[in-house]
C-alpha positions in Angstrom: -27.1 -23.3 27.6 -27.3 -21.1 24.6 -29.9 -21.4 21.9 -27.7 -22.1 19.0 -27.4 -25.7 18.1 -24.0 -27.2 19.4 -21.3 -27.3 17.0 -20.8 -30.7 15.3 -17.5 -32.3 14.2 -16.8 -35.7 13.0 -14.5 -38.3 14.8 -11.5 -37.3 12.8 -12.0 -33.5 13.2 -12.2 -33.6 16.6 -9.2 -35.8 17.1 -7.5 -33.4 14.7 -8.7 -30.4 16.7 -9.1 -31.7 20.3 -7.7 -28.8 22.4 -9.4 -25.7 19.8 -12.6 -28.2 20.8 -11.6 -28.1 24.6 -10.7 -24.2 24.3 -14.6 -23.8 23.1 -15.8 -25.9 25.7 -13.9 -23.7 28.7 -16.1 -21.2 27.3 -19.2 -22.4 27.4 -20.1 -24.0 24.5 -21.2 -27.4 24.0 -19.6 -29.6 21.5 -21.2 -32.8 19.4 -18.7 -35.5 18.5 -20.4 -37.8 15.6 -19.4 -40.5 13.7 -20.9 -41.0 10.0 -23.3 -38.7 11.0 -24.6 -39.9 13.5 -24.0 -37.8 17.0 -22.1 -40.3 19.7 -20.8 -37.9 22.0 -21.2 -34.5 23.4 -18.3 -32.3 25.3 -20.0 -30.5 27.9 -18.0 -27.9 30.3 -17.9 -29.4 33.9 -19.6 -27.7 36.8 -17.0 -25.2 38.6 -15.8 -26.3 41.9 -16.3 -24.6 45.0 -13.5 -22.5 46.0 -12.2 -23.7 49.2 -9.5 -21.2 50.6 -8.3 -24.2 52.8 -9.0 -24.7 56.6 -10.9 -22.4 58.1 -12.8 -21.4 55.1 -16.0 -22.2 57.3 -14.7 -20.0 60.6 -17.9 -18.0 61.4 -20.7 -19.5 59.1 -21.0 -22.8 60.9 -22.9 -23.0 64.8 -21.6 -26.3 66.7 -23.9 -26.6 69.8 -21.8 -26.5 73.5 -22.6 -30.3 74.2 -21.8 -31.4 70.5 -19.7 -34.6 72.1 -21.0 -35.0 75.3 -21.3 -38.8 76.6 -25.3 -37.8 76.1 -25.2 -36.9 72.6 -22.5 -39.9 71.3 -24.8 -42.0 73.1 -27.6 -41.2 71.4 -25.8 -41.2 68.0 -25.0 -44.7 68.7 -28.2 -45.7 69.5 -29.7 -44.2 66.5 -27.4 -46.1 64.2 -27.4 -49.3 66.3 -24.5 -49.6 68.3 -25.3 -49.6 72.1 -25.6 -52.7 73.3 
């Protein structure tokens, strides 16, 4: 968030200008929407995703112990959660 104050536009501006507003936002800046004066809404850019290359993407950074589903261990599991009879 930069220290400026977020630009301010009234309802019909915005409407008006939605995608130079959106174009703003993809870069960062932070956008009020106001009506009468009054601020209502603020355009905000979203969180980036993580870039998931598809399956696999985890081969090599995740550890899965030998006995992960051995009749022990789903047994347990089950227990834990309530299951077993």
């Amino acid at each position: 968030m930069s220290a400026e104050p977020a630009a301010q536009f009234n309802i019909h501006d915005a409407k008006t200008n939605l995608s130079r507003i959106i174009e703003r936002v993809e870069r960062g800046e932070e956008i009020i929407i106001s009506r009468a004066g009054n601020p209502v809404a603020k355009v905000v850019p979203l969180a980036h995703r993580i870039d998931r290359r598809g399956r696999g993407s985890l081969r090599g950074q995740l550890v899965i112990a030998d006995d992960w589903d051995s009749d022990e261990v789903n047994e347990a599991i089950a227990d834990d959660f309530g299951l077993m009879p």
